[in-house]
C-alpha positions, 0 to 999 in steps of 0.5 A: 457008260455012266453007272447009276447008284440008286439008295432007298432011304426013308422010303425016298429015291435019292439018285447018285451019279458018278459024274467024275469018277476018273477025276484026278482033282475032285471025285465029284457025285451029282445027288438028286433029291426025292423033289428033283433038286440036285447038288455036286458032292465031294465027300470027305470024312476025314475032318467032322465039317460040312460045307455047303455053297448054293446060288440063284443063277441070275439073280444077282444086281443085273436084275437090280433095276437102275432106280434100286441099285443094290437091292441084292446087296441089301438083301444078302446083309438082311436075311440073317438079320432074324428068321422063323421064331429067331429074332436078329439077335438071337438068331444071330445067338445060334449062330455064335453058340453052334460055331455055325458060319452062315454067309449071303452074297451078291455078284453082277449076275447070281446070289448065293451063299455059303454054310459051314458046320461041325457036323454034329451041329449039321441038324441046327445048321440046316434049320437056320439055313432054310429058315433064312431063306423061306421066312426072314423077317425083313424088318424095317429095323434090320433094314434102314440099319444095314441101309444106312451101313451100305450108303456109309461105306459108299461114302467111305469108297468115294474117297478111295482112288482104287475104288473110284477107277474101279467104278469108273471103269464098270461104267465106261466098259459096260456104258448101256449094260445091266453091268455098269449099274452099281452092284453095291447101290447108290446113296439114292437107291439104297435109302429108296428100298424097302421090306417089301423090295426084299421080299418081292426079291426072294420071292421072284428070283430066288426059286428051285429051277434057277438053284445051284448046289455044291457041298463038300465034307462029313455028308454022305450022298443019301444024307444029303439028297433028303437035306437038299429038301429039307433046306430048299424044298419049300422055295417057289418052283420058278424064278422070274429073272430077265435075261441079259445080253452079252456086253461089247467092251468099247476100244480105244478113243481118248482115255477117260480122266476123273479129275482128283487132287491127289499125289498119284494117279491110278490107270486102269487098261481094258481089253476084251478078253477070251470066255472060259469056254474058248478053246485058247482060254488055257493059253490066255491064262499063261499069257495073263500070268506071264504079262502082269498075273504073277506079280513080281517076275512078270514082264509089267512088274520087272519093266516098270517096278523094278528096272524104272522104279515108276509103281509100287505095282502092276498087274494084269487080270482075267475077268469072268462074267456071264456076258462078259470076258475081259483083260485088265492092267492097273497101276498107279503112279506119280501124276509126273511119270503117268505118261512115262507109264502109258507109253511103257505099258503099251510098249511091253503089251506091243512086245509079247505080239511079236515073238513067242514067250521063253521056254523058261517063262512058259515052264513057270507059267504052266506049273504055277498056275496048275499049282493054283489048282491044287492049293485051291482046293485044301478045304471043305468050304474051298472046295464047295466054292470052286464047285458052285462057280464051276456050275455058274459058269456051266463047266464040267464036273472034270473041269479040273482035271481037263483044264491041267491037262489043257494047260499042259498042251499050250507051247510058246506058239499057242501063247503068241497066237493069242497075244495076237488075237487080244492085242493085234489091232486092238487098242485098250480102253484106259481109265485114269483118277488123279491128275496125271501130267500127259499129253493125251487129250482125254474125255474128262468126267466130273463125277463118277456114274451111279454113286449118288 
């Protein structure tokens, strides 16, 4: 049965809620505020800094539209850019002279951001904050500065082979998805938003029911139920934010090929993968890490680095969308050995469907990845970063504690099953840039989508 905690402060309900009390990883408090907001707190008055992490679920680039593609971009690089009676270089001036680290950011589905603060500047910290956040100036300035910032990092990118698979392979997985749009925006779309884009994006998408909170560090849970208010009280109550479906990521079919002169060819595989809401998601993580996640020691590392000398590096990756689960191998290589590479690579995915994983590479597996857990969480700002997505992805507050506890269950036979299930009938869809000498016929494209 859950225990309530209530505290009167200031004549106000703050309500604090347990809501990991067991936990072996974060001793996590949910606070509700006098309004009804509410946040996940780990306290710790070990070290004077505070940590706060917060994120609009939903309203990141999926909500961008295809004609202003990286508006949510924009609007993280703008909303510091002066605000309430700061303009940009003093509010910027209060940040440097508090020691206050103020951050916005973007992902394909949410936006957020991040504040860290000694806490005897907590009082400064939480003003600017909110003042960020409800009264930026938006500028046309401020605007066409970061815009033109953007559009030449754009440019910068497009001679960038690593970049280039990457946004090939957005585009080719997620062909008729919110999720193929550019997240960083386009030349076009970029130059095309204006003050009033950004504001009619915090205005709509930015509101108190799609907000997510997690702080940690020199804040005590009363405390923060009234500074909940003071930061995000005054955002609208509702954000207006369309939904988006599931992605289905398209398998097998020729290996689509951007053609570039370069020395050496980059390859990206792609597999749907496993949700982290799966039960066999604890078992995907070990079989990722065995395959390509551990760098060096995995089996794409020791068969094509080093017994074939063919990559300076290959790896696997898992990827974690709202509507999207996926598993990635890349590499590069010399255009000459890339179908050397290819055939290898499938070879060695071939492979770990057909007999289970050793007890050694499990061994490892398992306590470098429980491990991970532990290291990840050595600081105030870490620990509020790993709570929000933990609310992002609607995991539990034991999330932690249930996933070491899951990953110590996994055996050899789990790590085969699952092989199967991703791999077994499952061609991957690959994605090349450069000028890769193979014998494939390929889908070659002339430019890469959502740039220009």
């Amino acid at each position: 049965m859950k225990k309530f905690l209530t505290m009167w402060y200031t004549c106000f309900l703050v309500v604090i809620t347990p809501i990991s009390a067991f936990a072996a990883v974060l001793d996590i408090q949910e606070v509700t505020s006098p309004k009804g907001l509410s946040a996940w707190l780990v306290e710790d008055h070990s070290v004077p800094v505070i940590a706060v992490s917060f994120s609009f679920l939903g309203a990141g680039a999926v909500n961008d539209g295809e004609a202003k593609q990286g508006l949510s971009q924009m609007l993280s690089n703008t909303l510091d850019e002066g605000a309430g009676a700061y303009n940009s270089q003093q509010f910027q001036k209060a940040l440097n002279d508090y020691a206050i680290t103020l951050r916005f950011s973007s992902s394909r589905d949410d936006f957020g951001g991040s504040l860290k603060t000694l806490s005897v500047n907590k009082d400064k910290a939480f003003e600017l904050l909110n003042l960020s956040l409800t009264t930026p100036h938006l500028e046309g300035e401020a605007v066409a500065r970061m815009a033109q910032a953007n559009m030449s990092r754009v440019r910068s990118s497009m001679t960038d082979p690593e970049w280039m698979v990457a946004r090939l392979t957005n585009a080719v997985i997620y062909d008729g998805h919110p999720y193929a749009l550019n997240s960083g925006g386009t030349l076009t779309g970029l130059a095309q938003i204006t003050p009033d884009d950004l504001r009619a994006k915090l205005k709509d998408q930015m509101g108190r029911d799609r907000l997510k909170v997690a702080v940690a560090g020199d804040i005590t849970a009363a405390e923060l139920g009234h500074v909940l208010d003071r930061i995000f009280g005054e955002l609208p109550a509702r954000s207006h934010v369309a939904e988006v479906g599931a992605a289905t990521i398209p398998e097998g079919g020729d290996p689509v090929l951007l053609k570039k002169d370069i020395p050496q060819s980059v390859v990206t595989w792609v597999f749907s993968g496993i949700p982290v809401h799966d039960p066999d998601y604890p078992a995907v993580e070990i079989l990722n890490y065995i395959l390509g996640g551990a760098g060096f020691g995995s089996r794409l590392m020791d068969e094509v680095r080093e017994k074939r000398g063919l990559t300076y590096g290959i790896y696997s990756d898992l990827g974690e969308l709202k509507n999207s689960a996926i598993l990635t191998v890349g590499c590069s290589t010399k255009n000459a050995s890339a179908s050397e590479v290819l055939v290898l690579t499938q070879d060695i995915i071939t492979g770990i469907t057909q007999k289970p994983v050793s007890e050694e590479e499990l061994r490892d597996a398992r306590a470098n990845l429980i491990g991970s857990v532990l290291l990840g969480l050595t600081s105030t700002d870490r620990i509020a970063g790993a709570m929000l997505s933990m609310q992002e992805l609607e995991l539990p507050a034991t999330y932690f504690d249930e996933r070491i506890a899951r990953l110590n269950r996994v055996n050899e036979k789990d790590v085969l099953r699952v092989a199967q299930r991703l791999f077994d009938g499952h061609a991957p869809k690959i994605i090349l840039v450069g000028a890769p000498e193979i014998s494939h016929t390929v889908k070659e494209v002339s430019t890469l989508p959502n740039v220009e």
